[in-house]
C-alpha positions in Angstrom: 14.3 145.8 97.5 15.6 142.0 97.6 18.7 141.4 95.9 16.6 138.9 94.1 14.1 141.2 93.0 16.7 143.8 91.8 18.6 141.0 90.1 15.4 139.5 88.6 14.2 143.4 87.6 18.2 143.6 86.3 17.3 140.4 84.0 14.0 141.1 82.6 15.4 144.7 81.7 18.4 144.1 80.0 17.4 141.4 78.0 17.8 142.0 74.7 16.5 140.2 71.4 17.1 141.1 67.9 14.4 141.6 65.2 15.9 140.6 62.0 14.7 136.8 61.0 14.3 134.2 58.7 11.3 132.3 57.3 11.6 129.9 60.9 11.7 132.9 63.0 15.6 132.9 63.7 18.1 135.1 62.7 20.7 132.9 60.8 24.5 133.5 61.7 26.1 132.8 64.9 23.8 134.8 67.1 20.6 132.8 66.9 18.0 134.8 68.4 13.7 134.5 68.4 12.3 136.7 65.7 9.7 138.9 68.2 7.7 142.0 67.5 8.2 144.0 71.1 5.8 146.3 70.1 5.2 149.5 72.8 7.8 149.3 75.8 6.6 148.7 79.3 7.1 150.6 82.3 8.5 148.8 85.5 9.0 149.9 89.2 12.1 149.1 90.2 12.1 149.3 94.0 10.8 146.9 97.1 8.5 144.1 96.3 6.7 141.6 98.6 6.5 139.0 95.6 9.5 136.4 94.7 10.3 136.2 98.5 13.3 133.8 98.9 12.2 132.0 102.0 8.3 131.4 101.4 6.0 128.9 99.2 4.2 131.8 97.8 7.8 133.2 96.5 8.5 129.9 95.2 5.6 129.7 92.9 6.0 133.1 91.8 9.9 132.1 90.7 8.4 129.1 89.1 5.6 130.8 87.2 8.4 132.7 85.0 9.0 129.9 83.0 6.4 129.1 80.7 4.6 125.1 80.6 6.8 124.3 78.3 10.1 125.3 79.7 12.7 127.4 78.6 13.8 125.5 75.6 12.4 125.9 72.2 12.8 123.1 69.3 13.5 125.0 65.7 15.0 123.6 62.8 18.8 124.2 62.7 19.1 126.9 59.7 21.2 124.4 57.6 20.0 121.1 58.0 16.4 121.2 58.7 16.7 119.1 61.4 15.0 119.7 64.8 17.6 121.4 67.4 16.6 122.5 71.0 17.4 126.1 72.4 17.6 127.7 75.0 15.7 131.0 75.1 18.6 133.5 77.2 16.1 135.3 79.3 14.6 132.4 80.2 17.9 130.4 80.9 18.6 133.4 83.5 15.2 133.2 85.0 15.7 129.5 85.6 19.1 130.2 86.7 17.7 132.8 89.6 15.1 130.1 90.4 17.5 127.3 90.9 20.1 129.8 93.3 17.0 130.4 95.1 16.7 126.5 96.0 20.3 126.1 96.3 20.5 129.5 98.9 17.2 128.0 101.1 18.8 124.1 101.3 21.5 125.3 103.9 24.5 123.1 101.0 27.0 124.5 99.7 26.3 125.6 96.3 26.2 122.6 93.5 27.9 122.9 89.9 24.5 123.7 88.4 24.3 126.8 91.3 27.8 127.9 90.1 27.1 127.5 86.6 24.2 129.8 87.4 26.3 132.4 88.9 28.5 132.6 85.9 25.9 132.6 83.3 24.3 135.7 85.1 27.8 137.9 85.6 28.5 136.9 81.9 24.8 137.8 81.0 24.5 141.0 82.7 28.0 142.2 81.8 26.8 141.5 78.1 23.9 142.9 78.6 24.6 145.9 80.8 22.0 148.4 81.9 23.8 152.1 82.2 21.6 153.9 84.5 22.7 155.6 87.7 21.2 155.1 90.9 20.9 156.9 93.6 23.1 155.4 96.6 23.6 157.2 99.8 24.9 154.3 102.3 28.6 153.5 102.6 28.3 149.9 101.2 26.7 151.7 97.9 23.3 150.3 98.4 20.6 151.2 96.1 18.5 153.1 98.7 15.8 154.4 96.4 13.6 152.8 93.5 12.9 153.7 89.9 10.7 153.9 87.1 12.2 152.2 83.8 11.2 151.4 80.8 12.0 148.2 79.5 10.9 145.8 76.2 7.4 144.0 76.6 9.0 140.7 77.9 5.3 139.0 77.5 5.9 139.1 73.8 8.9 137.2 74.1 6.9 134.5 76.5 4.2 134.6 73.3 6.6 133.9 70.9 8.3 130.7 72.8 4.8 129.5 73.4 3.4 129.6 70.1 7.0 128.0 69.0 6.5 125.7 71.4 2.8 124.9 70.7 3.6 124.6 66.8 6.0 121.4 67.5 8.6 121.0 65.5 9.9 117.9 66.7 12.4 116.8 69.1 15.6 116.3 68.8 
């Protein structure tokens, strides 16, 4: 498997997002999060992939096609004023974080403030976020050397939820 597929796999899997909301479908306190129904989990194959190829046009289409039309903000009102406030949605801040490493990793420069912003924002994302699970490593360098079946949250509900938040249009800040 890529490291960019394992880390993209990592992302989707660990993302979490809690259930508990308001009337404007965020929970109210300090961790502001979408109000989504997951429903049934998913299964995923964690393991070798020929899609989201670093190097090739077809891999960049496939990065971009993670974030929805509308991008990976939301508008919502803020929970005390009313007023419209944008947000970003986490999992797809990380998505568009992997998508804008690849660029930076295929343009040969040294990597950009946004790229190391990125870099940060996953560690601190997938260190709050962490997965558990063992795997199976036989090489010296402790390289994954076998895939996995998982079972992870229905992220598509999650990409429902921001479009029909985004569709609804509550304004712009």
């Amino acid at each position: 498997m890529t490291t960019f597929a394992a880390i993209l796999a990592l992302v989707l899997c660990t993302y979490f997002c809690l259930v508990s909301a308001n009337a404007n479908g965020i929970r109210l306190g300090k961790d502001l999060s979408l109000s989504v129904q997951f429903g049934d989990s998913v299964a995923i194959r964690v393991d070798k992939t020929t899609h989201y190829s670093l190097v090739t046009d077809e891999g960049k289409a496939e990065f971009d096609a993670l974030i929805p039309h509308g991008g990976h903000t939301v508008v919502l009102p803020d929970t005390r004023s009313g007023k419209p406030v944008t947000y970003t949605v986490t999992l797809l801040h990380q998505l568009k974080c992997l998508g804008i490493i690849r660029e930076n990793y295929n343009s040969g420069e040294p990597p950009s403030p946004l790229t190391n912003h990125c870099m940060n924002y996953l560690r601190q994302s997938t260190l709050c976020n962490l997965n558990t699970r063992i795997e199976h490593s036989v090489k010296p360098k402790g390289n994954a050397v076998r895939g996995y079946d998982t079972v992870c949250r229905d992220w598509t509900k999650l990409y429902d939820e921001v479009e029909r938040i985004q569709t609804a249009g509550f304004g712009a800040e």
